[in-house]
N, C-alpha and C positions, 0 to 999 in steps of 0.2 A: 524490524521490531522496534517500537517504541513505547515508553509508558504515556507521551503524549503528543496525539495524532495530531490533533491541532497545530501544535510547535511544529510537527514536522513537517507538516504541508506547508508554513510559511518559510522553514529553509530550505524543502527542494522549490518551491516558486522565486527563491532568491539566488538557487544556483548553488546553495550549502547544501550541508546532510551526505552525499554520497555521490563519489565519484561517476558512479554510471550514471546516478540521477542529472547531474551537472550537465557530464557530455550528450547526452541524448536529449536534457531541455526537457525533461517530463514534469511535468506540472498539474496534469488531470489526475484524479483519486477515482477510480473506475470497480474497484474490489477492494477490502480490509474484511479480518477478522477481528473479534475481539478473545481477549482470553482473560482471564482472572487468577490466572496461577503462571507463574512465567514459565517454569519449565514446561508446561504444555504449550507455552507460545512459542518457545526454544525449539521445538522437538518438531511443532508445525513448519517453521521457521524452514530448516533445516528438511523437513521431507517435501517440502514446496522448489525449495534452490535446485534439490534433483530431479522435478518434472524435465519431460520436453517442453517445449513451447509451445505445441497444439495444446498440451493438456489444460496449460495454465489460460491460453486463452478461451478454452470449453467450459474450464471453470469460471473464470470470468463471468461470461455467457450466460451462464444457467442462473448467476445472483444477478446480473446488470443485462439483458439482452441490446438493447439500444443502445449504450456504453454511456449512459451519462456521465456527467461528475457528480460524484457523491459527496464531494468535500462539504456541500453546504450541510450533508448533516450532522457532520462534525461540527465541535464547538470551539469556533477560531479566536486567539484569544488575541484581536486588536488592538 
């Protein structure tokens, strides 16, 4: 969760931001939600961490089929 996705996609692409993100080298932006009240981003947050890993990748899927990167439609702040 962050309040801003831009910032964050430039420190997991620098290998900051999050321990998994670092080791595994992820750098593609393939699914984001947005929320406007945190605690509903929390609570998302939090019920996504306890999917399996099929589920997260079907959900994926259904908003990205072809997995692009989506970062460019975030606003990266250069």
């Amino acid at each position: 969760m962050t309040h801003d996705l831009g910032q964050r996609l430039l420190q997991h692409r620098s290998g900051l931001g999050s321990t998994f993100t670092a080791r595994y080298m992820l750098k593609y932006l393939l699914y984001y939600e947005e929320y406007y009240n945190i605690r509903d981003a929390i609570v998302r947050e939090k019920q996504l961490k306890n999917w399996h890993r099929e589920w997260k990748i079907n959900l994926i899927r259904s908003i990205n089929p072809d997995l692009k990167d989506l970062s460019e439609e975030v606003i990266i702040p250069w």
